[in-house]
Residue, then its C-alpha position, 0 to 999 in steps of 0.5 A: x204928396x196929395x197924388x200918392x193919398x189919392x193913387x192909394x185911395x184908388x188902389x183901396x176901391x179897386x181892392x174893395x170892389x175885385x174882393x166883393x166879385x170875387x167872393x160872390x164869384x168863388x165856387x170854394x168855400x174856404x176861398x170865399x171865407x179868405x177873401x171875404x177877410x181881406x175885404x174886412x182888412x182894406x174896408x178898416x184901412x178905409x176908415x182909418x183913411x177917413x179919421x175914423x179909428x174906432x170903426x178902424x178897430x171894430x172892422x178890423x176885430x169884428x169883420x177880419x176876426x170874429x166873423x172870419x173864426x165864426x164862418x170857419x167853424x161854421x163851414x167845419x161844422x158843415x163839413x164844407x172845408x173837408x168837401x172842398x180838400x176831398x174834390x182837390x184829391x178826387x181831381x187830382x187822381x183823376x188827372x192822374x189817372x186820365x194821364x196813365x191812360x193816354x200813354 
């Protein structure tokens, strides 16, 4: 039983770490936003894995929650979420048009 404790708390670092390169990696905003959540949500895993639920809580409420709404009115406000959705459809006709023009 003690391996599976320490397989899983290994899996929990491994999370923690690929979630902090990927955000400072992402070049979208809003894939920045989602996985810096997740990072909130393995991060109150971890301290409910070190018996402590009341910073288990506010992780869970302050970091994934409150943070999470916060940024994403934020980058609306910016007008960054609309960005991000524009370059998605301005590519997408770009590959279509590049495809017609090659046949």
């Amino acid at each position: 039983m003690e391996d599976i404790i320490t397989i899983f708390r290994i899996l929990l670092l491994a999370s923690l770490i690929v979630c902090a390169i990927a955000t400072a990696l992402s070049k979208r905003v809003m894939t920045a936003l989602i996985i810096f959540t997740s990072y909130s949500i393995v991060m109150a895993v971890v301290w409910l894995l070190l018996r402590s639920p009341d910073l288990a809580i506010t992780e869970a409420a302050v970091g994934a929650g409150v943070n999470g709404v916060l940024f994403f009115l934020t980058l609306r406000k910016l007008h960054l979420i609309d960005k991000d959705f524009k370059d998605d459809e301005t590519a997408k006709i770009n590959a279509e048009v590049n495809g017609n023009e090659e046949n």
